[in-house]
C-alpha positions as CSV (number, residue, x, y, z in Angstrom):
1,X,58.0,-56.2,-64.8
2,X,59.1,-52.9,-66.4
3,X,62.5,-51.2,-64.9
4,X,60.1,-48.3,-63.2
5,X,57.9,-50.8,-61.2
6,X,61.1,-53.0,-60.5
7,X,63.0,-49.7,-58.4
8,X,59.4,-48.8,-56.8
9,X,59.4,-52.7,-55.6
10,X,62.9,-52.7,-54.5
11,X,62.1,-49.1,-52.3
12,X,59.0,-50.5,-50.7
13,X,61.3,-53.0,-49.8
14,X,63.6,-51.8,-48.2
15,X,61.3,-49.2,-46.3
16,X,59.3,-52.7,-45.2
17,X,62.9,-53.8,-44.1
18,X,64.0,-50.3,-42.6
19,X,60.4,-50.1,-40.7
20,X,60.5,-53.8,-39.2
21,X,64.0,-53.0,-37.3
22,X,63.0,-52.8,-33.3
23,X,64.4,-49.3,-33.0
24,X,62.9,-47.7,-35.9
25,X,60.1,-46.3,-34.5
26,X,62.4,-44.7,-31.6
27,X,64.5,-42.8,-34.4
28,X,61.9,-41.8,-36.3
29,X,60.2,-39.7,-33.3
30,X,64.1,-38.6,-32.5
31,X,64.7,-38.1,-36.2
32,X,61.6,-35.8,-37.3
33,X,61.9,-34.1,-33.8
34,X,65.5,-33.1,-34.6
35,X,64.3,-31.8,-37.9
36,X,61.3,-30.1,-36.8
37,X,63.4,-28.5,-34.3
38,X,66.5,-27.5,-36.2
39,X,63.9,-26.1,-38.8
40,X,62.0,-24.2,-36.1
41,X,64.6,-22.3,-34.8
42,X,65.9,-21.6,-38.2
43,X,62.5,-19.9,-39.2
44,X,62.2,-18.3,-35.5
45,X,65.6,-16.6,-36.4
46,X,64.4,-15.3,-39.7
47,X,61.0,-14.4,-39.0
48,X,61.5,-12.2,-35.7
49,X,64.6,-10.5,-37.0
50,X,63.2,-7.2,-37.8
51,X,60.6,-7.2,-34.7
52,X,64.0,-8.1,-32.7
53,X,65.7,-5.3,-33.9
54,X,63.0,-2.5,-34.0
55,X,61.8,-3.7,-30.2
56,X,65.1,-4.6,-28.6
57,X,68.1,-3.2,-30.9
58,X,69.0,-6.7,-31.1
59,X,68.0,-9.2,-34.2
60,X,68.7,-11.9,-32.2
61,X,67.1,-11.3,-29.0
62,X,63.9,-13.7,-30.1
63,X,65.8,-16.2,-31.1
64,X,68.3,-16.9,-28.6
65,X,65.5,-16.3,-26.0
66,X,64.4,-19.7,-28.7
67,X,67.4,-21.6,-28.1
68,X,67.3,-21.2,-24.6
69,X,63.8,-22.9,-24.4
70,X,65.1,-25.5,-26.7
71,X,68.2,-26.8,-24.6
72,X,66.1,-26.6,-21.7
73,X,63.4,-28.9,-24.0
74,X,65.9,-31.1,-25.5
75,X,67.3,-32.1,-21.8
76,X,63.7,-32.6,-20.3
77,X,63.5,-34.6,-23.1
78,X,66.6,-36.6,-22.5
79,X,65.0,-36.9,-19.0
80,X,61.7,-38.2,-20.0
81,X,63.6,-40.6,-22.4
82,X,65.5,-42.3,-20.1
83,X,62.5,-42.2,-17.4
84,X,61.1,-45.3,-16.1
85,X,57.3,-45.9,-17.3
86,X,56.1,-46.8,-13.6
87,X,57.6,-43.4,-12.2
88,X,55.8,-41.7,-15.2
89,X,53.0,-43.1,-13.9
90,X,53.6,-42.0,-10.8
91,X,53.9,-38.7,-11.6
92,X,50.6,-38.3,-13.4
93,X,48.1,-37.5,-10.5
94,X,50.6,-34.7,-8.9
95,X,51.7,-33.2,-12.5
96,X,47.7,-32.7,-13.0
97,X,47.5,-31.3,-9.8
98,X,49.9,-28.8,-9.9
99,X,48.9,-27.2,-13.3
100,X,45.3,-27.0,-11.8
101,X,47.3,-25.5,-9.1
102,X,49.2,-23.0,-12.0
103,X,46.1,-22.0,-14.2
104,X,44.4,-20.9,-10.7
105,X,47.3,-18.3,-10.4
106,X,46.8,-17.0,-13.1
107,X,43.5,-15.6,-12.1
108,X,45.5,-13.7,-8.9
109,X,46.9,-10.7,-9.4
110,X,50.2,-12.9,-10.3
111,X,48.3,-13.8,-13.6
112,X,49.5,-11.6,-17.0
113,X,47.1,-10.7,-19.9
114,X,48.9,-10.7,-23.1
115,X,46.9,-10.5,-26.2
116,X,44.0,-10.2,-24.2
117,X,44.4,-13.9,-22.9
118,X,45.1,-14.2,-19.2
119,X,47.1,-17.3,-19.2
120,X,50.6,-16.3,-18.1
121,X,52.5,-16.3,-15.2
122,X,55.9,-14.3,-14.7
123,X,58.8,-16.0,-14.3
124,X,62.4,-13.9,-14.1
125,X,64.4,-11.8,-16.7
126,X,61.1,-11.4,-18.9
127,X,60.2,-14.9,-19.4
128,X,56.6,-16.1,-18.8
129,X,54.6,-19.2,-18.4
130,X,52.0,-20.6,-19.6
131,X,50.5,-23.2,-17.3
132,X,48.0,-24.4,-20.1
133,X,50.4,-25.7,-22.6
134,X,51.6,-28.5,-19.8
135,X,47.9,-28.8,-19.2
136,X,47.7,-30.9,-22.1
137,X,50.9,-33.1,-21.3
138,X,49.4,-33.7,-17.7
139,X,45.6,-34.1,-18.3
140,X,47.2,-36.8,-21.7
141,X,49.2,-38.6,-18.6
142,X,46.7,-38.6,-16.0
143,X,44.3,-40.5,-18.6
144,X,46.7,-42.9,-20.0
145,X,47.0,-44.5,-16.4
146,X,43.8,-44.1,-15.4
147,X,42.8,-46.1,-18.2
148,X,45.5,-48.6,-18.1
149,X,44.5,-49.1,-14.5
150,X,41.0,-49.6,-15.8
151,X,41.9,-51.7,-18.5
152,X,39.7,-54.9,-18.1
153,X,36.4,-52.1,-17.3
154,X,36.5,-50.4,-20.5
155,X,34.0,-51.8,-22.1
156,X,31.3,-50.2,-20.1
157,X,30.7,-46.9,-21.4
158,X,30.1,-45.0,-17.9
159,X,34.1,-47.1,-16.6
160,X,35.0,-44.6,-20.1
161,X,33.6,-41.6,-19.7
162,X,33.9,-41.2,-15.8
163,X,35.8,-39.5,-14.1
164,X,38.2,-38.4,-17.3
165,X,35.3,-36.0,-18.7
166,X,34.4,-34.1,-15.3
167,X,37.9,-33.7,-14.4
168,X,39.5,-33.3,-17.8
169,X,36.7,-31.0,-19.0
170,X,37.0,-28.8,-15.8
171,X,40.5,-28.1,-16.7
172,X,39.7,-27.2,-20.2
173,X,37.1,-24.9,-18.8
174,X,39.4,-22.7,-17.0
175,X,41.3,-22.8,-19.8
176,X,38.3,-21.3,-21.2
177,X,38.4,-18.7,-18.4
178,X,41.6,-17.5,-19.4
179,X,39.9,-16.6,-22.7
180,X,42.3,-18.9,-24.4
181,X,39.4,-20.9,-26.8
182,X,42.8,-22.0,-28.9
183,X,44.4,-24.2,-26.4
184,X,41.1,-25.6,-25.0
185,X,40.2,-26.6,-28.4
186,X,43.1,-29.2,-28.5
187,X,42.6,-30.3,-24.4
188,X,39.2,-30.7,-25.8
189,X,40.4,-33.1,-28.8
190,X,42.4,-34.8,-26.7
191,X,39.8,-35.8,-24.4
192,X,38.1,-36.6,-27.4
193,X,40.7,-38.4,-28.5
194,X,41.9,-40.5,-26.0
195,X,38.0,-41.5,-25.2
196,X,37.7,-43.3,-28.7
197,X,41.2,-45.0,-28.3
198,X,39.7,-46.2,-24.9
199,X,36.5,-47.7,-27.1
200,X,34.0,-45.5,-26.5
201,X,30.8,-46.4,-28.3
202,X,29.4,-44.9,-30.8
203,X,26.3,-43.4,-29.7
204,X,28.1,-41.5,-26.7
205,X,31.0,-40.5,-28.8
206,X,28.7,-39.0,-31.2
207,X,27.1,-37.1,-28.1
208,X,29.8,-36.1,-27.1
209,X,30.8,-34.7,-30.4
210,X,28.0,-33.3,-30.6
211,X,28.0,-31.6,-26.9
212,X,31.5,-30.1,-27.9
213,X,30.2,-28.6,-31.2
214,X,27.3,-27.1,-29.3
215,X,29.9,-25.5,-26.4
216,X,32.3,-24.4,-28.9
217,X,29.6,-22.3,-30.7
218,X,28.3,-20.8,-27.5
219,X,31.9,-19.9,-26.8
220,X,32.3,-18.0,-30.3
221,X,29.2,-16.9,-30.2
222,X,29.5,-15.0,-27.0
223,X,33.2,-13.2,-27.5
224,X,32.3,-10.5,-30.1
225,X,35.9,-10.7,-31.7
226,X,35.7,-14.7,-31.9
227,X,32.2,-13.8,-33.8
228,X,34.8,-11.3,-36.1
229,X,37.0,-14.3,-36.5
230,X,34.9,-16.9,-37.5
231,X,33.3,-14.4,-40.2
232,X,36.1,-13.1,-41.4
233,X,37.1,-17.0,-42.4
234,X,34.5,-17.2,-44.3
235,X,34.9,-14.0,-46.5
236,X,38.2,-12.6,-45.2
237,X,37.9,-9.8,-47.8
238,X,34.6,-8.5,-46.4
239,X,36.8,-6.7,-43.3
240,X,41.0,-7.0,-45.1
241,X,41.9,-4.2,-42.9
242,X,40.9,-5.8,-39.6
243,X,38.8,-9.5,-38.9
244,X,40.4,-10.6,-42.2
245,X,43.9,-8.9,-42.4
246,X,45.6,-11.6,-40.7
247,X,44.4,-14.2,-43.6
248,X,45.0,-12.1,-46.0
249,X,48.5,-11.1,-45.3
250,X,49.5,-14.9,-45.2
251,X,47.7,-16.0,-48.2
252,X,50.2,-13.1,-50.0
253,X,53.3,-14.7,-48.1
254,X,52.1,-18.1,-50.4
255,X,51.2,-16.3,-53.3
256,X,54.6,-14.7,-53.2
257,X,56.5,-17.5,-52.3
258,X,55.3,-20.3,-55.2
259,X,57.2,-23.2,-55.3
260,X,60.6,-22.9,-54.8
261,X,60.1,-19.5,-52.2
262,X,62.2,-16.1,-52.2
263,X,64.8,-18.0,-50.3
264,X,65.4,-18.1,-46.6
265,X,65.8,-14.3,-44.9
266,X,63.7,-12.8,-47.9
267,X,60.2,-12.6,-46.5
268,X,58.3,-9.3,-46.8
269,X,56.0,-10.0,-44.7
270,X,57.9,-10.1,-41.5
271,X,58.5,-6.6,-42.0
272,X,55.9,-6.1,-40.1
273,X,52.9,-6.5,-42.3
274,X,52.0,-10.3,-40.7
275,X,50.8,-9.9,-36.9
276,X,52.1,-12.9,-35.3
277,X,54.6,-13.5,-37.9
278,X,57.2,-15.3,-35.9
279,X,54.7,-17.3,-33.6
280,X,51.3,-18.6,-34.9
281,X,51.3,-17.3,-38.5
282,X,55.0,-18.3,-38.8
283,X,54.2,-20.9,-41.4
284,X,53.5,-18.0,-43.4
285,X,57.0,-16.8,-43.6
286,X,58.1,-20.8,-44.5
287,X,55.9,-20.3,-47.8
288,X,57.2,-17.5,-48.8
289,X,60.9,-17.8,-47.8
290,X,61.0,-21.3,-48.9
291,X,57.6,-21.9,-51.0
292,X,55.5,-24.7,-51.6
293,X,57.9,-27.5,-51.0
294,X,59.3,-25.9,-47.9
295,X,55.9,-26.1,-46.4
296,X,55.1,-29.8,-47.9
297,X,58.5,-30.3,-45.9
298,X,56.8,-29.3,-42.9
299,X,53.8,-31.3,-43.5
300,X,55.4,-34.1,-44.4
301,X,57.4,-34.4,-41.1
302,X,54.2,-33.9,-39.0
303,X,52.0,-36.8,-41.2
304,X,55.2,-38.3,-40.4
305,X,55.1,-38.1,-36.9
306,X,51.6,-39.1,-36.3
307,X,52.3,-42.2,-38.2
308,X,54.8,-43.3,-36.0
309,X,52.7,-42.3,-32.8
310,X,49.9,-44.2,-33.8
311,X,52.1,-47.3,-34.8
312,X,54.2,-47.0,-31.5
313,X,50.4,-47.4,-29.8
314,X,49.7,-50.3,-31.7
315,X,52.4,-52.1,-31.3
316,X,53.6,-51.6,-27.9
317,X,53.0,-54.3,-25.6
318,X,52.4,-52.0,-22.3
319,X,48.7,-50.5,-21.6
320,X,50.5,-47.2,-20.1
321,X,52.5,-46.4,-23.1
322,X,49.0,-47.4,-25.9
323,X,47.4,-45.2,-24.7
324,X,50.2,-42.4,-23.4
325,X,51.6,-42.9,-27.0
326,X,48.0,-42.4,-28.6
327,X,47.4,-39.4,-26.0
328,X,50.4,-37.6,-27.1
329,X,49.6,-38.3,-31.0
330,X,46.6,-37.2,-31.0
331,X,47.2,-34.1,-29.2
332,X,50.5,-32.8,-31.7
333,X,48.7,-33.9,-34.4
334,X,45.5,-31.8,-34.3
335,X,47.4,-28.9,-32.7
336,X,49.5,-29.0,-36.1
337,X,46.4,-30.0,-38.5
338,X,44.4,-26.6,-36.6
339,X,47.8,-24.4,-36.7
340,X,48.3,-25.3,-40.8
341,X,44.3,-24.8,-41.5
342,X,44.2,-22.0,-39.9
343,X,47.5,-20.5,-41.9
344,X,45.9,-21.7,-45.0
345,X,42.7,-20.2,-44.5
346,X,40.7,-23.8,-44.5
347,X,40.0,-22.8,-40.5
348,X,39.1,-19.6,-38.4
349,X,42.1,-18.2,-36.5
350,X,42.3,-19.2,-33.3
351,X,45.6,-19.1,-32.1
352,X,47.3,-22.0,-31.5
353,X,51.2,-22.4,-32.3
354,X,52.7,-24.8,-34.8
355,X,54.7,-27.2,-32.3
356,X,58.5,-27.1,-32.3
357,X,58.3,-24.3,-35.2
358,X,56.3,-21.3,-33.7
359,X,58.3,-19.1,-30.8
360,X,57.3,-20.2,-27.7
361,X,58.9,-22.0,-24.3
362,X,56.0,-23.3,-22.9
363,X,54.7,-24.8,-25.6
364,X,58.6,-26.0,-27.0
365,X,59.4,-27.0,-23.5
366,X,56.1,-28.9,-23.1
367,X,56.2,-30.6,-26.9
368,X,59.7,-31.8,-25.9
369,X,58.9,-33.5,-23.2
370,X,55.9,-35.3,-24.6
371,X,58.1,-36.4,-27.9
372,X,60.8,-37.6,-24.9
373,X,57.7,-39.8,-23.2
374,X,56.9,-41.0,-27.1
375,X,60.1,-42.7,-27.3
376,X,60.4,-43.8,-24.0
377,X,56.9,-45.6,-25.5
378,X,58.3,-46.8,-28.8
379,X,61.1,-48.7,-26.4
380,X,58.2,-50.9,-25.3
381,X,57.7,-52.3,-28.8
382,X,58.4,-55.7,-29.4
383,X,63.0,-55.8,-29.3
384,X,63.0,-52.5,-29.2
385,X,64.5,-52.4,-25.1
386,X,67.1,-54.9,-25.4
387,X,68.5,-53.6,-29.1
388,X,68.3,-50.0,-27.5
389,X,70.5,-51.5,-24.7
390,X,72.8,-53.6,-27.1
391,X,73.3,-49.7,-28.5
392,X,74.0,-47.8,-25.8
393,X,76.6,-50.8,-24.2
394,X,78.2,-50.2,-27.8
395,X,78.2,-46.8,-27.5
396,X,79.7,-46.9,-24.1
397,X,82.5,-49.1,-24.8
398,X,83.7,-46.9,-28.1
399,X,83.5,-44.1,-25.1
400,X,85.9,-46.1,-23.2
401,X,88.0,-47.4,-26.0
402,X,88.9,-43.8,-27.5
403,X,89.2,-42.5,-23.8
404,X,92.0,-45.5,-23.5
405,X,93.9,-43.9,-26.1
């Protein structure tokens, strides 16, 4: 064996080592949160400096509004964490309730249109919500205990598909009503989603594909500047300075930023050339502040992420947490693969933000407390709750042994 193929041996090794511990699929979902974070609010600060300053006099304002939303995330998080599974469960049918409860506001004269989507509801000192980012944390709860409830019925299609696609689908739909295609997209691919995991069969999930496909068209078909959009992905250059501006501004942020990038603080674009530049399109900036491997970075951490999701659903020994775990996956994940296509050009803009990167609180607020339930998942994994309590009794007597000093 050659010295190359001895060191790869000895890495896989160790990784297979590393991997098997009980707690290492808990702090890999703490780990690439942290980093996804810390990098989000890096860019947030960069990319919304000059909007900052020309709108408030202030190049920080963005971005501390940012850090507020993540302290506020990190403790829900903490909260979730450290949450017992049964009173998660608990909480599913009310949580779905009351964001049915919020999304119907937002169609009184409390409801806010901003960016011609009427999906926000003031809160105090110019913050907002957005009741349809937690739509997809509570309708990804209320189907993970249905379906562990349900368990030992599953393999009868109709025990599958009833009632998660009236009642799940509903909520998208007003989603849909708040002319906010973007987020029901990923409800929709959660639903999706979460009905294969449950072992849907093939010939209805195919329908159902299908059925989706057909109702996504009809939606783009009927909004004349979704029709612009979708175009305007396929040729952005027929219409550069409208439909296809947006693309074509953010292919110029890669183009500019190659391999290595400008460095961080030296985008152009954020000058006011991107729309969006600090919020959906703020991968944009990363390419050309920090190039090629800045964004493979970024990718990396997200693959990342879904791996561990999907292994925390296979390997956990509690039906809640499969199929929370798988829920919660599955809905980061193709919110990040839709948010990165549609950056790149490989997907027609639709508006959805880049989770724990893009500004936002709903959606930073609502992330964070999913990634929170993910590790309160992975702690179901075979060890993983009695090492995680062998650490924290560690942790607690160092506490006490340094305060006895």
């Amino acid at each position: 064996m050659s010295a190359t193929a001895s060191r790869r041996s000895s890495t896989l090794d160790t990784v297979r080592t590393l991997l098997e511990r009980p707690l290492a699929s808990y702090q890999l979902v703490l780990g690439t949160t942290g980093l996804l974070l810390g990098l989000g609010l890096i860019m947030v600060l960069s990319a919304s400096s000059v909007l900052a300053l020309r709108v408030y006099g202030n190049s920080f304002e963005i971005f501390g509004r940012q850090a507020v939303f993540a302290v506020i995330g990190v403790v829900a998080m903490v909260l979730a964490m450290r949450m017992p599974l049964e009173r998660v469960r608990q909480l599913a049918r009310p949580a779905l309730f009351g964001v049915v409860l919020l999304i119907a506001l937002t169609f009184t004269p409390l409801g806010m249109d901003i960016n011609g989507n009427r999906n926000w509801l003031p809160l105090f000192a110019g913050f907002n919500l957005q009741p349809s980012e937690f739509a997809k944390l509570a309708i990804v709860l209320w189907i993970a205990d249905l379906y562990s409830r349900r368990h030992k019925y599953l393999g009868t299609a109709r025990y599958v598909i009833t009632p998660v696609v009236p009642i799940a689908g509903a909520v998208a739909f007003l989603v849909v009503l708040q002319k906010d295609l973007g987020t029901a997209v990923i409800l929709f691919a959660a639903i999706a989603g979460m009905l294969w995991v449950a072992g849907l069969p093939v010939k209805p999930m195919l329908g159902f594909g299908a059925g989706l496909l057909v109702l996504l068209l009809f939606f783009v078909a009927t909004a004349q500047h979704r029709v612009e959009r979708f175009t305007s992905f396929l040729n952005p250059m027929a219409d550069p300075e409208q439909s296809g501006y947006q693309a074509i501004k953010a292919m110029m942020g890669f183009a500019r930023g190659g391999f290595w990038g400008l460095g961080l603080g030296s985008s152009r674009q954020k000058w006011g050339a991107l729309p969006e530049a600090h919020t959906d399109f703020i991968l944009a900036v990363i390419g050309e502040e920090l190039g090629l491997a800045g964004s493979l970075v970024v990718i990396a951490l997200f693959c990342l992420l879904a791996y561990t999701g999907f292994r925390i659903a296979h390997r956990s020994r509690d039906r809640f947490a499969r199929y929370l775990a798988a829920g919660i996956t599955i809905w980061i994940t193709t919110q990040a693969v839709i948010n990165i296509g549609m950056v790149l050009g490989l997907l027609p803009v639709i508006g959805v933000p880049l989770p724990l990167i893009s500004y936002g609180g709903s959606s930073m607020i609502a992330t964070l407390i999913a990634l929170g339930l993910l590790a309160n998942c992975a702690a179901t994994e075979p060890g993983a709750a009695r090492a995680l309590a062998t650490s924290r009794r560690a942790k607690a007597r160092k506490k006490q042994t340094k305060a006895g000093r």
